[in-house]
C-alpha positions in Angstrom: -36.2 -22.6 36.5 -33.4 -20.5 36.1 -29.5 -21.1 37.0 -26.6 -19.0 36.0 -23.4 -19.7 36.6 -20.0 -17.9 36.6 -17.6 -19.9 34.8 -14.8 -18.8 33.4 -13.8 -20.0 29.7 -10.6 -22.8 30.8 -13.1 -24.0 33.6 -15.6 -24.1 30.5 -13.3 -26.1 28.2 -12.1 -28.6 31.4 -16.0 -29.4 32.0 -16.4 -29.6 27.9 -13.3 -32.1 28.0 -15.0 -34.3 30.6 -18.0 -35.4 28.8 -18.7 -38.3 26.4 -17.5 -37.7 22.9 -21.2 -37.6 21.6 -22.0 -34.4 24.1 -19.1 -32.9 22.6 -20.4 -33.8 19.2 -23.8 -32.1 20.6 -22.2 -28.9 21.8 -19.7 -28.3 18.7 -22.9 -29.1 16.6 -24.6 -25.9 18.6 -21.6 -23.6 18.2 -21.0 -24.0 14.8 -25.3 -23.9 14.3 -25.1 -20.1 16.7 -22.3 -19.0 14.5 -23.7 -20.1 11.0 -27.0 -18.3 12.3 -24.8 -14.8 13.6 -23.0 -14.4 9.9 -26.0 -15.1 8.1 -27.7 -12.2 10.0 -24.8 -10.0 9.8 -24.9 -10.5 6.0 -28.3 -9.8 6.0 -27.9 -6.5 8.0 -25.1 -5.9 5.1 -27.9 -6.2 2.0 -30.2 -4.2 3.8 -28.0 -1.2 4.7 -26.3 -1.6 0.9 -30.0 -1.9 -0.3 -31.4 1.4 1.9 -28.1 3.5 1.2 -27.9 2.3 -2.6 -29.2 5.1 -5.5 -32.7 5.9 -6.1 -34.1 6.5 -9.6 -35.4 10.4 -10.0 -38.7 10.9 -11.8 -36.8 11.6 -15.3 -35.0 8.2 -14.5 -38.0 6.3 -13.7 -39.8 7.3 -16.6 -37.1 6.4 -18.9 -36.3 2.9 -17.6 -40.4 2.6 -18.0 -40.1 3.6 -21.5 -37.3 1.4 -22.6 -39.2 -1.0 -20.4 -41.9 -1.2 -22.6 -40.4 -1.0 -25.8 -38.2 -3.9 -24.4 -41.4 -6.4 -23.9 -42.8 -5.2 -27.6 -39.7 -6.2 -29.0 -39.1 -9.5 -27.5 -42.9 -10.4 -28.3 -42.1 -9.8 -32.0 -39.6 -11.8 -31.4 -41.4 -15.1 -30.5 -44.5 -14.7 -32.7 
């Protein structure tokens, strides 16, 4: 079942100031949870577009980083034997 209802926000906050203090506690609890759960997407949405808009190695790059890559992990083996 299904009911919507056309309420305008001060009717809203009235009906809000009419309940028990531990509804209100329930409802702010729910707000703040919606809004937590909004700016953790939107940051999200941030890293992703940062992440699929950042550089990209080229080929000459890549092989380079692979290069000192390796020569990296031989050099920090020497290190520890």
């Amino acid at each position: 079942m299904e009911i919507k209802v056309d309420l305008k926000l001060n009717q809203l906050i009235r009906l809000i100031r009419q309940l028990p203090k531990d509804q209100k506690i329930m409802i702010k609890r729910e707000v703040e949870q919606q809004l937590e759960d909004k700016s953790l997407s939107e940051h999200g949405d941030e890293l992703t577009n940062l992440l699929m808009t950042g550089p990209v190695m080229n080929k000459d790059e890549e092989l380079n980083f692979k290069k000192f890559n390796n020569e990296f992990d031989k050099w920090t083996k020497n290190l520890s034997a």
